[in-house]
N, C-alpha and C positions, 0 to 999 in steps of 0.2 A: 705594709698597709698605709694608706691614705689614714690621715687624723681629718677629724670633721674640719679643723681649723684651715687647712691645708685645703681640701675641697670646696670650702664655703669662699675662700682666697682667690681660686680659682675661678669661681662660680663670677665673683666680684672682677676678674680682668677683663675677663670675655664681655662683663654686661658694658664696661668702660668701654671697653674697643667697639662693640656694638653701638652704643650710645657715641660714637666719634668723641670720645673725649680723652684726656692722656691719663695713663694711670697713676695711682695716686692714691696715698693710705694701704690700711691693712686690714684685715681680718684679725680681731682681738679677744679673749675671752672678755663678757660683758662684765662691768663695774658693779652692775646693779641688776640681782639674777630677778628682781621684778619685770626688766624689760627683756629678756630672754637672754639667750646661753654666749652667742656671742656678738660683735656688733665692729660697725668702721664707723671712720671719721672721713672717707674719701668725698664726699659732699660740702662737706667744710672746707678742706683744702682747696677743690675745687673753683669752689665760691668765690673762694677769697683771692684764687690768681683770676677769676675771669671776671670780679665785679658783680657775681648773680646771687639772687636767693637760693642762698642754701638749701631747703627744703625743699622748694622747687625743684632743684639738682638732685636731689636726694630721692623726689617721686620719677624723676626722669629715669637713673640707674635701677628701681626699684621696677621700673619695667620693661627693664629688659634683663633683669635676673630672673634665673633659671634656675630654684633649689627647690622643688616642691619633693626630689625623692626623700631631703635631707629633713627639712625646714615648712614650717608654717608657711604664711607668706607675711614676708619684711614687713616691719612697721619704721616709721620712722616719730623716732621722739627727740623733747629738744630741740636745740637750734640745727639739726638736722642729721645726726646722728642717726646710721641705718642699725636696727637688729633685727637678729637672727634666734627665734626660737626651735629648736631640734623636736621631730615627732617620736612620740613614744617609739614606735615603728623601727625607724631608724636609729635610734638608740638601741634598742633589741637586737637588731640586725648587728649593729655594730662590736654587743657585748658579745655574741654569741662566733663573733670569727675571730674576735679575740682569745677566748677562751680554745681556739687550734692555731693560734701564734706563739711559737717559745719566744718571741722576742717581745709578747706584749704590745706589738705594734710598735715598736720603735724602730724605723728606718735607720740604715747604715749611711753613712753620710757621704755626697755623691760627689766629696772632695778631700778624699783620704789624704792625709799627714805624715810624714814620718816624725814624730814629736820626740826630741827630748827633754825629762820633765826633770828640774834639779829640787829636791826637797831634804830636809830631813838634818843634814849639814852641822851633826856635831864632832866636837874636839878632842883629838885625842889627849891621855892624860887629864881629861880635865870629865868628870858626871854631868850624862844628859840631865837636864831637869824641865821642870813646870812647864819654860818658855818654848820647851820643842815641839810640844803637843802641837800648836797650832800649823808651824811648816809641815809638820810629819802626815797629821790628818790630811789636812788640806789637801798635800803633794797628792797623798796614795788616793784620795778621791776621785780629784782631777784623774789620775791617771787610769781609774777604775774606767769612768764613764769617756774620756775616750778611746780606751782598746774598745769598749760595749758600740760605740756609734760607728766603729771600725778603722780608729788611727791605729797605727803603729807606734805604738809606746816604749821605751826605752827608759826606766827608775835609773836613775842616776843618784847616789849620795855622796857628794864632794866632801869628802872629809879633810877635817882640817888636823892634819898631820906634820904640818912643817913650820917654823917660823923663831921668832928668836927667844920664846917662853922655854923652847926647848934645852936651851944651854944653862937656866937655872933649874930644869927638872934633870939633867945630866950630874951639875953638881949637887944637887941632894941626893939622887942616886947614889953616886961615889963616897958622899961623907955624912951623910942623915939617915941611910935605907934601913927600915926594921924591916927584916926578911918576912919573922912573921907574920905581922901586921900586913905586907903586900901578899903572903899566901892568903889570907882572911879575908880584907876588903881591898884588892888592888888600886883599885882608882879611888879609894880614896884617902890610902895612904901615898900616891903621888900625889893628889891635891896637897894634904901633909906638908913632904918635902917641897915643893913648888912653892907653897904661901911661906915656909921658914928659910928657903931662900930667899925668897927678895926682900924679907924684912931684914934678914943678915946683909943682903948686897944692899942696901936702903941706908944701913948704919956705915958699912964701909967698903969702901971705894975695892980693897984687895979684892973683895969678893963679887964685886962687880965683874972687875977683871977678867976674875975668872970663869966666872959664868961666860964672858963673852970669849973666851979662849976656847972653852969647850962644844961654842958653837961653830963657832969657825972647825976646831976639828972634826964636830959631824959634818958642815958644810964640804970638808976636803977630804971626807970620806974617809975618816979613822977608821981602823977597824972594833977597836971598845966603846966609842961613841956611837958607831951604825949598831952597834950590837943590842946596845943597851935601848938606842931610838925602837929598833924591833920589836924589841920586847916589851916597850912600852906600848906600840900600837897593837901587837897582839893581846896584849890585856884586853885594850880599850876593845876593839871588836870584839872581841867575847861579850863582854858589857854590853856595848848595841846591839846586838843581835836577840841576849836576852829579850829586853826591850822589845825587839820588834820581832822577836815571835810572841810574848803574850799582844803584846797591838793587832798581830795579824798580817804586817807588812814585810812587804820583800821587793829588792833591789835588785835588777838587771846586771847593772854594772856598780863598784863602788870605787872609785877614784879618789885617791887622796891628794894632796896639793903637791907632794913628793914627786908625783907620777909624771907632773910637768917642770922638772927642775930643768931636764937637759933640754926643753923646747926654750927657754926664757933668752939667752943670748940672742938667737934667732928673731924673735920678736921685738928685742930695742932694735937690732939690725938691720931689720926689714921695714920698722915704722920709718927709722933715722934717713934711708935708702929712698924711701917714698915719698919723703918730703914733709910726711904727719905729724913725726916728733923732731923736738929741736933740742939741744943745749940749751940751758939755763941755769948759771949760778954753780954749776957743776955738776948738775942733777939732770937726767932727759925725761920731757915733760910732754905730752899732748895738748897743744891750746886750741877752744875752741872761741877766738875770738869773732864770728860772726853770729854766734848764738847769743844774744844777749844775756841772760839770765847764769847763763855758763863763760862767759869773757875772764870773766875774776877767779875760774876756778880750773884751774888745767888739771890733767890725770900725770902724778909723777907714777913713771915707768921703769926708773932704775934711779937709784939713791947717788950723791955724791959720792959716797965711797963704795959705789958701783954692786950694793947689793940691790934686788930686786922685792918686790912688793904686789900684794896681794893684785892690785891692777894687772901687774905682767904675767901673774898667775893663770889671772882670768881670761884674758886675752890670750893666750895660750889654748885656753878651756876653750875657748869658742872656734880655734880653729882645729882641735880633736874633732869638738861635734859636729861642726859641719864638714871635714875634708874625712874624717878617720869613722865616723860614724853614720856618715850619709843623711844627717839632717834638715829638715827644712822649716822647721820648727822648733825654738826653744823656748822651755817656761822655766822661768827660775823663781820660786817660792821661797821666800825670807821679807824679813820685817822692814816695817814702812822704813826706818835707819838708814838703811841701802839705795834707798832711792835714787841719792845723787851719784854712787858708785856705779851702778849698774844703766843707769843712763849716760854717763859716761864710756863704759864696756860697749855698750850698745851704738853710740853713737863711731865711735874711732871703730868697729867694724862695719857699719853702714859706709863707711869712709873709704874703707879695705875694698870693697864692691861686694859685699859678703847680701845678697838679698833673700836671708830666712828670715822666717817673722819671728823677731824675738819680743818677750814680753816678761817684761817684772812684775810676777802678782805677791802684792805684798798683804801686808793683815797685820792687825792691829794687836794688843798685850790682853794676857791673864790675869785680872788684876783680884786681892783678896778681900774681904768684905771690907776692907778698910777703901775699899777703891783705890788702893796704890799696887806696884808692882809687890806678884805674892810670892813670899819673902818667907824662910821659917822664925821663930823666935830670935835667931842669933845673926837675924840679919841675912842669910845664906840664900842662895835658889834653892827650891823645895827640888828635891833631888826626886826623877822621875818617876826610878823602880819605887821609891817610898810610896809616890801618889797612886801608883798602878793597886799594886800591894795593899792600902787601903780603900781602893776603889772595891776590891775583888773583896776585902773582908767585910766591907759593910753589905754590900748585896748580897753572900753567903747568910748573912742574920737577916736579914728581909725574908731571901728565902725558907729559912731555917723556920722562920715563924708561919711560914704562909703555908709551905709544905712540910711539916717536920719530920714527917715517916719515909721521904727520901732518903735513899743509901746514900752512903757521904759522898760518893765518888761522881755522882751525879749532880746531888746537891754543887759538888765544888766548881765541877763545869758548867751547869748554869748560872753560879753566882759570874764564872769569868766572861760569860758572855754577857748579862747582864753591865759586871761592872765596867767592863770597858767599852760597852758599847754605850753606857751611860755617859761616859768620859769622854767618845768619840763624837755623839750626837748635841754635846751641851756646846762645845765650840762649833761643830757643822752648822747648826740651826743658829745660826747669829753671822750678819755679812761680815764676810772676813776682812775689812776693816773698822769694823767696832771692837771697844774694848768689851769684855765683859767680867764679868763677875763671877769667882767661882766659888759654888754653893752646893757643897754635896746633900743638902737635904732638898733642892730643886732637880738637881741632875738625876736623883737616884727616885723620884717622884713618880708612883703612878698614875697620877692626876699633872693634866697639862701637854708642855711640847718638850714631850721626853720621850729617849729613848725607851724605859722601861711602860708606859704609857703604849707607846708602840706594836711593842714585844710582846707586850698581854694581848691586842687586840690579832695577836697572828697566834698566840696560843690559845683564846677564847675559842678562833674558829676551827684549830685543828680538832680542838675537842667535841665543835658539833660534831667532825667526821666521825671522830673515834666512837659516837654514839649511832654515828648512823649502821657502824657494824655489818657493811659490807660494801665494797667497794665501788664510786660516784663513777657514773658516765651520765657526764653533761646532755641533755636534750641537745637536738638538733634547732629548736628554734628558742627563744627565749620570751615572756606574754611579763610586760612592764603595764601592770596597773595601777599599784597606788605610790605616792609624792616618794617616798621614803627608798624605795628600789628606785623609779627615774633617777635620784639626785644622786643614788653611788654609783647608777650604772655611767650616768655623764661623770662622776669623778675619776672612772675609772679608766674611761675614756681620754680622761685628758693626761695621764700618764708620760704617753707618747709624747704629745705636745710640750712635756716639763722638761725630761730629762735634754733634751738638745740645747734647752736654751740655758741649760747649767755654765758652759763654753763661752759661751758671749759675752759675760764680764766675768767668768770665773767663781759662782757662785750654788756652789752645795746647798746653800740656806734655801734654795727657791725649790728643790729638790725634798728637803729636810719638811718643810711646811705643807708643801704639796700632801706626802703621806700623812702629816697631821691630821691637815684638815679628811684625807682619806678613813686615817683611819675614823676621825669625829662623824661621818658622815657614814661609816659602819654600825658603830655602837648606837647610832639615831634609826638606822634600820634594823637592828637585830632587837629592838626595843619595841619597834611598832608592829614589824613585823616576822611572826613566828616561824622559823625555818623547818625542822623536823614532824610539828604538826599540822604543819597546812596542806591541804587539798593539792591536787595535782589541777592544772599547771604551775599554780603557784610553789608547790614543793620544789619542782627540779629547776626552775629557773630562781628559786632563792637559794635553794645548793649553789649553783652554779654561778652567781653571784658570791657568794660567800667562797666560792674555791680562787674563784679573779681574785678576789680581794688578796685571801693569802700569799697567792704568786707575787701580786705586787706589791705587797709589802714586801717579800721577803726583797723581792729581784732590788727593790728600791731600795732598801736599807743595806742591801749588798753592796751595791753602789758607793755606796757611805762609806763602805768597811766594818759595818753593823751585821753580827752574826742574829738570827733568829732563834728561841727555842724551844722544842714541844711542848717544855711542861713551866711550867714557873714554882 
């Protein structure tokens, strides 16, 4: 389906090309729904390269547009700004072919991708916490809505499985292990040993030593040292996985850093061969002296004493994805930190002739009401399952109060959807480079731009159905007469027009808002106007309204990785 925005776009080339003049500007939703629903600036732009009055130019294209099936007829307000007010009619028309679209009207997009998306990216031996949230979310969203527009999507979790932390979690293993204590809470009796190795290797140099003895052994593929590195990444995935089956998330492929140990030789060899990297100091380095900003910063690729480094990891990783995986697209999700890393990776492969669009979306920290990073008492990362775990307990007591003759087992799965969808939508709804604030009595709110705010207004409407007590077939036409139906049938409408433009900076939150204000724009109709006791036509086209609504919240908050729920 055409979106009005898309049509009225259209509407606006043809009047250009008609008017001999070159195209220019867009078709926007309007700023100010006083001047109608949507409006351009191509009369301004215009103007201003050919020297003429604006408005002038603005009644020129105004006559020779063509939108009377859609649209009033243009006005122009301002220094010459054209709008577009929508007729009842064709809002009607519109809601009513939506309601036999399963896609909602969102078009598949007419330039499919094979994308690989890297998100999520924790370590082994070590508990995901607080700070994952934001890649984790983010990634699985992202990746939501472009399999939904019609990419080929590809979850990718780089785990971070190898490196030289591993030779002090090796010797705590050997001479620190409570067996116990690792049946009980695995990971975070290797945290344990891990933090009382390096304060023992901190005081003395033997234990240094050894630590580094035992990495070199895993490096040279011991067989008690591989044994034990096993055993510790099978912990740890059990633990993630937890995790991201209460989150809802799931991975394609999951990749650890190990995966590319026997590609790295390959990679100093072929930069060194190419001419990209050089010797330096002892060490082989990428310089990118013609980039200014980058001159003073080269990419070391292999260490003096010829061990290798997360760079050469990476750069590995990007020739899996693009030769082994067929991608044409990579998105790699982690914090603004990496910045300079990964434009580095990026660049020394634009160099290689590698032409996928790669792109670093990075985002910004969870910070606690203190506004610094959120931290438990002892100073620690707020470790994740605790935050999940308490997410889920406190929305079980919301519910517990709100419905209490719910059987427990129901009660316990709507609090899980609730609470972590509460958890999912407080970082989505905020641009993912802002910090935010995290506030479980805002998140778990059902007043405001909350999930749970949300979730009520997709449970309020399934309960009109349940009252209507027998099963809705939508009229074939749909009769939009007063303020309150027009405004959700155009919010409902603009749907389509939201969810695409999520992709172009990477941003949920325009997504996340859009249903806000949807649903705000529900609850203002379902206030004014009476659904199950109004007269026919108004009946079936307020059902019928009221059933769009629910599809797209739900289809919407799906999107998200937000579950919806019958009952609250």
């Amino acid at each position: 389906m055409e979106t009005f925005q898309s049509i009225l776009g259209e509407s606006l080339s043809r009047a250009l090309a008609t008017a001999g003049v070159p195209a220019a500007g867009e078709v926007v939703p309007a700023t100010d729904a006083r001047f109608g629903d949507y409006q351009t600036n191509a009369a301004l732009i215009l103007a201003k390269q050919r020297g003429e009055n604006p408005r002038a130019l603005a009644q020129e294209i105004i006559d020779h547009l063509d939108v009377a099936e859609y649209a009033e007829q243009p006005t122009i307000a301002g220094a010459g700004f054209i709008n577009f007010k929508l007729t009842a009619v064709a809002i009607a028309r519109y809601a009513a072919r939506l309601l036999q679209d399963d896609r909602l009207g969102v078009a598949l997009t007419n330039n499919p991708r094979r994308i690989v998306i890297d998100f999520g990216s924790p370590n082994v031996a070590k508990p995901m916490h607080v700070g994952h949230i934001r890649s984790t979310v983010l990634g699985d969203a992202l990746a939501r809505i472009a399999t939904f527009l019609g990419h080929e999507v590809i979850r990718d979790n780089h785990i971070g499985d190898w490196g030289t932390q591993f030779g002090m979690v090796i010797y705590g293993w050997k001479n620190l292990l409570d067996r116990d204590a690792l049946e009980r809470e695995p990971i975070a009796e290797l945290v344990r040993i891990y933090k009382t190795t390096n304060e023992l290797g901190t005081a003395d140099p033997a234990v240094r030593e050894a630590c580094r003895q035992e990495l070199v052994r895993l490096q040279t593929g011991d067989p008690e040292n591989l044994r034990i590195w096993n055993e510790c990444v099978a912990l740890s995935m059990k633990e993630f996985e937890a995790a991201y089956q209460v989150l809802g998330i799931h991975y394609d492929i999951q990749r650890g850093e190990s995966f590319y140990n026997d590609r790295l030789p390959d990679v100093v060899r072929r930069l060194l061969d190419s001419g990209l990297a050089e010797r330096s100091e002892g060490a082989i380095c990428v310089f990118f002296r013609d980039i200014p900003d980058l001159a003073e910063r080269p990419c070391l690729i292999q260490k003096s004493d010829g061990g290798f480094n997360y760079a050469t990891t990476d750069i590995a990783t990007v020739d899996y994805r693009i030769k082994d995986l067929g991608a044409d697209t990579v998105w790699i999700v982690t914090g603004a930190p990496q910045l300079l890393h990964f434009r580095q990776i990026f660049e020394i492969a634009r160099r290689e002739g590698y032409t996928a669009d790669f792109r670093h979306i990075t985002h910004g920290s969870i910070l606690g009401e203190d506004r610094k990073l959120m931290k438990t008492r002892s100073g620690d990362n707020v470790p994740l399952g605790d935050l999940l775990r308490e997410a889920v307990a406190r929305a079980e007591k919301i519910v517990d109060e709100k419905n209490p003759e719910l059987p427990p087992e129901e009660k316990n799965a709507i609090a899980l959807t609730i609470g972590i969808g509460a958890v999912k939508y407080a970082d989505l709804s905020q641009y993912r480079m802002t910090d935010y604030i995290f506030s479980w009595d805002r998140m778990l709110s059902f007043q405001g731009n909350t999930a749970p705010y949300l979730q009520n207004a997709y449970v309020r409407i399934r309960s009109i159905f349940r009252k209507l007590g027998a099963e809705f077939t939508a009229p074939n036409e749909l009769v939009l007469t007063e303020p309150a139906e027009l405004n959700l049938a155009k919010r409902l409408a603009q749907f389509a027009e939201t969810v695409p433009q999520v992709l172009n900076d990477f941003r949920p939150n325009l997504l996340a808002n859009y249903l806000f204000e949807l649903a705000n724009a529900f609850h203002a109709f379902y206030e004014a106007c009476p659904v199950l006791k109004a007269d026919e036509p108004a009946r079936g086209t307020r059902l019928a309204l009221s059933e769009l609504t629910a599809r797209v919240l739900q289809r919407g908050l799906g999107l998200l990785g937000i579950r919806v729920p019958e009952k609250m």
